[in-house]
PyMOL Python script that loads the backbone (N, CA, C, O; Angstrom):
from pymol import cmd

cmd.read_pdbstr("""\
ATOM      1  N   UNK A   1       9.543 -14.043  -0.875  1.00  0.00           N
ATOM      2  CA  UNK A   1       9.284 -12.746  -0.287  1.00  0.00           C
ATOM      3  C   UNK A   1       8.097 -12.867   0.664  1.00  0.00           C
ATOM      4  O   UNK A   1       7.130 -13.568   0.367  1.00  0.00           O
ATOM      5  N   UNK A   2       8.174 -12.149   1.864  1.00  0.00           N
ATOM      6  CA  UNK A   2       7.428 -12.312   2.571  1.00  0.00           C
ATOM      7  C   UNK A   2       5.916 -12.060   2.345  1.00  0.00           C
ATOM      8  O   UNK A   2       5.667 -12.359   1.177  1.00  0.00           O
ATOM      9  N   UNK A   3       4.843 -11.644   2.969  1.00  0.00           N
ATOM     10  CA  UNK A   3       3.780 -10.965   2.881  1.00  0.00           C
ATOM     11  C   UNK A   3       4.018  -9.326   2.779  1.00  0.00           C
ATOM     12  O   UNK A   3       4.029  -8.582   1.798  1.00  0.00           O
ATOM     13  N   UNK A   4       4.198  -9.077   4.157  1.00  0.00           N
ATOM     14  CA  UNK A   4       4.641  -7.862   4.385  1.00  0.00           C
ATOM     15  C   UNK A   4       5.408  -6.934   3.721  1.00  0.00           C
ATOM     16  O   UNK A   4       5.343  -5.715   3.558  1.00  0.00           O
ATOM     17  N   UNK A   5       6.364  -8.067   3.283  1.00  0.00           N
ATOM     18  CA  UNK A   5       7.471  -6.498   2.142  1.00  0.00           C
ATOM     19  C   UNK A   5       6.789  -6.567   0.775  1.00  0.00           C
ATOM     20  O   UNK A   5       6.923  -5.621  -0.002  1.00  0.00           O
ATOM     21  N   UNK A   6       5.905  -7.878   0.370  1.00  0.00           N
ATOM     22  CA  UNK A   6       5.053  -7.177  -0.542  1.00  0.00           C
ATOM     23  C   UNK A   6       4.314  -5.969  -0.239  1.00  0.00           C
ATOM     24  O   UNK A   6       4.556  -4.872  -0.742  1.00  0.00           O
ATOM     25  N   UNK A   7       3.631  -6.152   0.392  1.00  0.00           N
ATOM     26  CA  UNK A   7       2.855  -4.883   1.100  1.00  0.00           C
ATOM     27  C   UNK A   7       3.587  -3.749   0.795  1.00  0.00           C
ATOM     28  O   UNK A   7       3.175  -3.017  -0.106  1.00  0.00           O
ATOM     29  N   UNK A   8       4.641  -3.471   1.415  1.00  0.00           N
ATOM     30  CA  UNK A   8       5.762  -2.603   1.341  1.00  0.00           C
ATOM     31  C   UNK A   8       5.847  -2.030  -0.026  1.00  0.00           C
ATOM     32  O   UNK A   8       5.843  -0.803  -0.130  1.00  0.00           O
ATOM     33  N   UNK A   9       5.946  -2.982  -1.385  1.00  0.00           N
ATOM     34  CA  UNK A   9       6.876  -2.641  -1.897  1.00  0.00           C
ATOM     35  C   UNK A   9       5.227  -2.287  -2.819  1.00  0.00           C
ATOM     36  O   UNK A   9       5.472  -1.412  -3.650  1.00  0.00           O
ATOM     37  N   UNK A  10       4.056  -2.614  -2.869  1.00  0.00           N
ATOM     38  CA  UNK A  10       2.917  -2.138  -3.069  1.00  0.00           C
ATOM     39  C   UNK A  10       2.789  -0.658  -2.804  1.00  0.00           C
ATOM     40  O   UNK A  10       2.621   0.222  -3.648  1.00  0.00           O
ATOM     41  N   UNK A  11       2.896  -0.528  -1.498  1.00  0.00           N
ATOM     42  CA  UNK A  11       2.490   1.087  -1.089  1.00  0.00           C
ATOM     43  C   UNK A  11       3.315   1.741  -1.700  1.00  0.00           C
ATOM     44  O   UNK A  11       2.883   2.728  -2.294  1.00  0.00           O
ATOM     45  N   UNK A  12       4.556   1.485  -1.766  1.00  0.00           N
ATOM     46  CA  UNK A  12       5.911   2.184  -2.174  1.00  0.00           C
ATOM     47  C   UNK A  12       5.581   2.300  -3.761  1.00  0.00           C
ATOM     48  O   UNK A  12       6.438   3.105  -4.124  1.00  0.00           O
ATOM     49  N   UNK A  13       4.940   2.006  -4.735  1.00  0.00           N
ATOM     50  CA  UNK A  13       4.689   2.031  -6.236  1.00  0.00           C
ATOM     51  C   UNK A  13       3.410   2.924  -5.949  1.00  0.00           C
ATOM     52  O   UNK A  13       3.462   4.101  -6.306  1.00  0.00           O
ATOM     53  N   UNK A  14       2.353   2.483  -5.377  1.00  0.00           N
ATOM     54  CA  UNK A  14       1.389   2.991  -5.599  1.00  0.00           C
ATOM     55  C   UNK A  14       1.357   4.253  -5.292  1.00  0.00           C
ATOM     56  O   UNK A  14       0.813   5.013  -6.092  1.00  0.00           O
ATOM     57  N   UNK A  15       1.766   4.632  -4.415  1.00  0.00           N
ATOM     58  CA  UNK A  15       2.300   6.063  -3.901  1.00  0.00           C
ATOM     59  C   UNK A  15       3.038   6.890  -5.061  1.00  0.00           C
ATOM     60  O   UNK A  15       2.715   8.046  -5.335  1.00  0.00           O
ATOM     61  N   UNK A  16       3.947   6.267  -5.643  1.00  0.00           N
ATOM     62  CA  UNK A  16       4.763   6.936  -6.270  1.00  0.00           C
ATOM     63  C   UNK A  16       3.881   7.372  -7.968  1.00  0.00           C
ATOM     64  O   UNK A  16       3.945   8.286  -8.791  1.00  0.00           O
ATOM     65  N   UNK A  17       3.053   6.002  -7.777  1.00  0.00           N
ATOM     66  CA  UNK A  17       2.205   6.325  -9.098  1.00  0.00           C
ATOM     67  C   UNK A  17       1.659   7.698  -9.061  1.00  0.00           C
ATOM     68  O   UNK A  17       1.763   8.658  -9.824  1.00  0.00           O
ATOM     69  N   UNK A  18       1.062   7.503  -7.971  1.00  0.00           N
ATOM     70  CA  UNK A  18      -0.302   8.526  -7.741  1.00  0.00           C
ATOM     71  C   UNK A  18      -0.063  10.020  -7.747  1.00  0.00           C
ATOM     72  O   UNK A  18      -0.800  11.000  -7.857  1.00  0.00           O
ATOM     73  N   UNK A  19       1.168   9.847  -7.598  1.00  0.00           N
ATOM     74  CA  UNK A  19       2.297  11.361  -7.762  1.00  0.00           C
ATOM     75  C   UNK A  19       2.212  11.983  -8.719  1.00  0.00           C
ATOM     76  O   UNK A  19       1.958  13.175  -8.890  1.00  0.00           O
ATOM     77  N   UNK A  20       2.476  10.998  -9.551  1.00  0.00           N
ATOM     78  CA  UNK A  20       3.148  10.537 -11.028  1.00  0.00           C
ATOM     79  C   UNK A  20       2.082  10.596 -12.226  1.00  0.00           C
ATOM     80  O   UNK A  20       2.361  10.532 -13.423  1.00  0.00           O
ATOM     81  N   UNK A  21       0.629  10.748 -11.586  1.00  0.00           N
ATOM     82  CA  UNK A  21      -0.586  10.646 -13.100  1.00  0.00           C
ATOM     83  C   UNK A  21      -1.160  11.461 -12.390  1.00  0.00           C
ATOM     84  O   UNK A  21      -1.226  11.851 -11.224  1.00  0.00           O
ATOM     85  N   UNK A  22      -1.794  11.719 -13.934  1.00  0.00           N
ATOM     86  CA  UNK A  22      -2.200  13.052 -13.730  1.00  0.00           C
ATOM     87  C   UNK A  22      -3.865  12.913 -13.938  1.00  0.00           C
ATOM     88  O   UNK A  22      -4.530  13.908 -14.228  1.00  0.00           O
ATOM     89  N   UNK A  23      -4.400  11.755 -13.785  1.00  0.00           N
ATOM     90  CA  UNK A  23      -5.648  10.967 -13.452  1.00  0.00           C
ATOM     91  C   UNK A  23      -6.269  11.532 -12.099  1.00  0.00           C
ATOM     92  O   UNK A  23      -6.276  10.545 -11.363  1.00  0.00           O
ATOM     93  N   UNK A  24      -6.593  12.195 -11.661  1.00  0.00           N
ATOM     94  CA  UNK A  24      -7.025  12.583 -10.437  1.00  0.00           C
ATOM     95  C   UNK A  24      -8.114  11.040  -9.739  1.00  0.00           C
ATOM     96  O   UNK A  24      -8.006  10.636  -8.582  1.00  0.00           O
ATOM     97  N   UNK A  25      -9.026  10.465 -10.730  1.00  0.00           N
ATOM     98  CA  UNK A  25      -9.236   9.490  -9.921  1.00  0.00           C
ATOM     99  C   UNK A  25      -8.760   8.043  -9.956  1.00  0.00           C
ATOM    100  O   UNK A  25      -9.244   7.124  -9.294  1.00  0.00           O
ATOM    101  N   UNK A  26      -7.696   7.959 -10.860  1.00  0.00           N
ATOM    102  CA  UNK A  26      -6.482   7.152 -10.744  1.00  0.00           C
ATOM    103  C   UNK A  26      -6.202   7.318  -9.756  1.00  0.00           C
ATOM    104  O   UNK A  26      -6.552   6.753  -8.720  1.00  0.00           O
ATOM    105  N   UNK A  27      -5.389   8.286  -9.977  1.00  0.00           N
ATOM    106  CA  UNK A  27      -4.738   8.908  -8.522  1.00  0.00           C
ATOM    107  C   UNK A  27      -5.325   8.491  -7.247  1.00  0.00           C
ATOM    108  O   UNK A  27      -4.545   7.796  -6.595  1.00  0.00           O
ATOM    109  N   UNK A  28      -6.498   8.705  -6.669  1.00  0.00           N
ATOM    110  CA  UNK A  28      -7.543   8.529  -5.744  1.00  0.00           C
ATOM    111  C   UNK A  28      -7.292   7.033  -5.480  1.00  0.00           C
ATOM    112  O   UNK A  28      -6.983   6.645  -4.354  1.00  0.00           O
ATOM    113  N   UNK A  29      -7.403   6.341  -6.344  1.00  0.00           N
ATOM    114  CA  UNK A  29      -7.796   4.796  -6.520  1.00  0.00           C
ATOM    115  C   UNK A  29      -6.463   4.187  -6.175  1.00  0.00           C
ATOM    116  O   UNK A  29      -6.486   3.028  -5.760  1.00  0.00           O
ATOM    117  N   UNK A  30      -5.243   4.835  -6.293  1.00  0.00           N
ATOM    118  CA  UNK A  30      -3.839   4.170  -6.289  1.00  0.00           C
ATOM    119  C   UNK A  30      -4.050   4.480  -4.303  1.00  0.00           C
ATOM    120  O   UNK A  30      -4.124   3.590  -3.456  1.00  0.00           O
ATOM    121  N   UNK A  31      -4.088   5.689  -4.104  1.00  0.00           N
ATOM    122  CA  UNK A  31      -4.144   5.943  -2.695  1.00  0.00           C
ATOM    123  C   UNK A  31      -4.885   5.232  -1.764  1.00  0.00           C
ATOM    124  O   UNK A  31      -4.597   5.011  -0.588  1.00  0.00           O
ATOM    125  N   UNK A  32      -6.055   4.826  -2.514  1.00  0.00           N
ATOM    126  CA  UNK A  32      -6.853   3.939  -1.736  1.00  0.00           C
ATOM    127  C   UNK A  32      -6.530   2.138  -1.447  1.00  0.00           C
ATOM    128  O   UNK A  32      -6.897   1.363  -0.565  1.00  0.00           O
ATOM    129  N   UNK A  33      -5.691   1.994  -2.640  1.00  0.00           N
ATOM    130  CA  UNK A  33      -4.850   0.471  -2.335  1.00  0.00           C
ATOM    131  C   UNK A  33      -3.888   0.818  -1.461  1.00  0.00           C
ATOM    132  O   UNK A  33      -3.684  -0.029  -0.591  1.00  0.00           O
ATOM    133  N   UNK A  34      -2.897   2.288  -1.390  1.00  0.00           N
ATOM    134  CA  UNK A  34      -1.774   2.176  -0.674  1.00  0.00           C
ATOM    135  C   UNK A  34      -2.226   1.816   0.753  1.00  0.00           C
ATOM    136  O   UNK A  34      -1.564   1.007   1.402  1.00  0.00           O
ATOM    137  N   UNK A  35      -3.652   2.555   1.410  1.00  0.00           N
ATOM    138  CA  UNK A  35      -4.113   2.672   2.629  1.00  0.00           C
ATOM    139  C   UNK A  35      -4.456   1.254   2.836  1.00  0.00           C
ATOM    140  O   UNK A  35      -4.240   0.817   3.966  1.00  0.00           O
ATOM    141  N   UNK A  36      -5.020   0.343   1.835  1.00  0.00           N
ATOM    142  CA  UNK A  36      -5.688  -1.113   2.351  1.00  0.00           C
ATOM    143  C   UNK A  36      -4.261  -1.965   2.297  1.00  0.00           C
ATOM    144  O   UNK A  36      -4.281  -2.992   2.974  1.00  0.00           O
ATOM    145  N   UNK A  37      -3.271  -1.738   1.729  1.00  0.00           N
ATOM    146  CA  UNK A  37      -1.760  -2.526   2.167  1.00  0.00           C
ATOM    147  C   UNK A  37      -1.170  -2.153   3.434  1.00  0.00           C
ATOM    148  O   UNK A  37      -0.465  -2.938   4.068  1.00  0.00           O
ATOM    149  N   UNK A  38      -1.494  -0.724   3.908  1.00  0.00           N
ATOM    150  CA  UNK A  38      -0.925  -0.557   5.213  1.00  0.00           C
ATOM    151  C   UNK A  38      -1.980  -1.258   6.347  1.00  0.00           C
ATOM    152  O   UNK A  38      -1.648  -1.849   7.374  1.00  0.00           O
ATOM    153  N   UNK A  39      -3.514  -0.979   5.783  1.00  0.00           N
ATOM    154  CA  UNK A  39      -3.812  -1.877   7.274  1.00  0.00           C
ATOM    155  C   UNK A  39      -3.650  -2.766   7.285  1.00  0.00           C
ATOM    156  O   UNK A  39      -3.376  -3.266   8.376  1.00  0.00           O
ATOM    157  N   UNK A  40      -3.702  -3.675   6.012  1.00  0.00           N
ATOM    158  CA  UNK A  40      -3.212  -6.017   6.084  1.00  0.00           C
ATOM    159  C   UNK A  40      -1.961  -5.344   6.530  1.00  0.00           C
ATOM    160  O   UNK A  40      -1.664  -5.768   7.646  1.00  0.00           O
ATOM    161  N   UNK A  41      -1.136  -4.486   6.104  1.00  0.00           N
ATOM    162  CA  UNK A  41       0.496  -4.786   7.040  1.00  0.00           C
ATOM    163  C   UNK A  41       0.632  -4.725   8.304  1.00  0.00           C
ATOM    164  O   UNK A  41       1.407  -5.454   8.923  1.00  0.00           O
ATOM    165  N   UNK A  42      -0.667  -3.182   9.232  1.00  0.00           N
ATOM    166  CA  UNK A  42      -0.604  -3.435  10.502  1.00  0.00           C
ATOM    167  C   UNK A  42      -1.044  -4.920  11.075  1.00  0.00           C
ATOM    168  O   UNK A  42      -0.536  -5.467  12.054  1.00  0.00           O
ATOM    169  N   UNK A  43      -2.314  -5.558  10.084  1.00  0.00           N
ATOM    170  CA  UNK A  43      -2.383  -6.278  10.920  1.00  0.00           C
ATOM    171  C   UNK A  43      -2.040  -7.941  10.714  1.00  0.00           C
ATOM    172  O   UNK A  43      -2.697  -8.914  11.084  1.00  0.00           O
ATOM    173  N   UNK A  44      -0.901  -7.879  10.062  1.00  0.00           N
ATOM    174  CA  UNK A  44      -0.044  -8.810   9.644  1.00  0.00           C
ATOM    175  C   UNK A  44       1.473  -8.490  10.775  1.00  0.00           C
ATOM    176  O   UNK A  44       2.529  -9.102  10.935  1.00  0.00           O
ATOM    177  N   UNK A  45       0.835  -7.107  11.439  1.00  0.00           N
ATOM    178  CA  UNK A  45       2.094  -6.855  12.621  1.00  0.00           C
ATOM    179  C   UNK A  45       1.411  -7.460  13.619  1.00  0.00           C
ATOM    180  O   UNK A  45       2.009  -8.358  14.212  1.00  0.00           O
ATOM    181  N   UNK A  46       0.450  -7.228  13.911  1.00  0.00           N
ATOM    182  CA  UNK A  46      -0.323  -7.346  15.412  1.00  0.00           C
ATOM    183  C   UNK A  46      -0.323  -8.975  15.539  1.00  0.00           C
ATOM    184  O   UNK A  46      -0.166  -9.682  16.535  1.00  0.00           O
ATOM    185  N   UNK A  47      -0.554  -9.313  14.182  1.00  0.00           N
ATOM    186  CA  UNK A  47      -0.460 -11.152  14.589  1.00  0.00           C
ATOM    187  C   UNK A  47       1.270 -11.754  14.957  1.00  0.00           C
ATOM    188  O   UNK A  47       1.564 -12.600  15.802  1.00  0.00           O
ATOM    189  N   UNK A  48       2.127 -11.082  14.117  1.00  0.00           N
ATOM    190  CA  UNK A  48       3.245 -11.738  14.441  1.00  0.00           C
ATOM    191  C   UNK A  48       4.296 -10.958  15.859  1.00  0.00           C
ATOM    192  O   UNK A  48       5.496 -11.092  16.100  1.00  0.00           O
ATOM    193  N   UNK A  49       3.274 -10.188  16.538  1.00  0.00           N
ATOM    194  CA  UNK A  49       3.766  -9.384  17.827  1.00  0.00           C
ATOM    195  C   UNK A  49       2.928 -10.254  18.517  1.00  0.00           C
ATOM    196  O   UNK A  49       3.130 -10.145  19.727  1.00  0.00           O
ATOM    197  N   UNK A  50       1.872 -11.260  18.185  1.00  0.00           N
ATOM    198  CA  UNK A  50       1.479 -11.840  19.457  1.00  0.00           C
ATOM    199  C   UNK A  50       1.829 -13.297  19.619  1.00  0.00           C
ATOM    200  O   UNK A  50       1.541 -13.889  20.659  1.00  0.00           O
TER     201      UNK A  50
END
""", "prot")
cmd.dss("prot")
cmd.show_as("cartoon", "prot")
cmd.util.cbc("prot")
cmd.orient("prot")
């Protein structure tokens, strides 16, 4: 599996966690990994676009 669709499949759980508990700073903390997998994914784009 690549890098990236890990990434993917990271945000895609963590998101769904954070929905899902009722931890408010769980919650917080799941959102804050989803955001640091999307920027390594942008910039796991920007390298393989150049």
């Amino acid at each position: 599996m690549a890098r990236i669709d890990y990434l993917r499949e990271q945000v895609a759980r963590a998101e769904r966690l954070a929905k899902a508990i009722l931890d408010r700073q769980t919650a917080e903390r799941l959102q804050a990994f989803a955001a640091e997998c999307r920027t390594e994914m942008q910039g796991l784009s920007l390298k393989t676009a150049a």
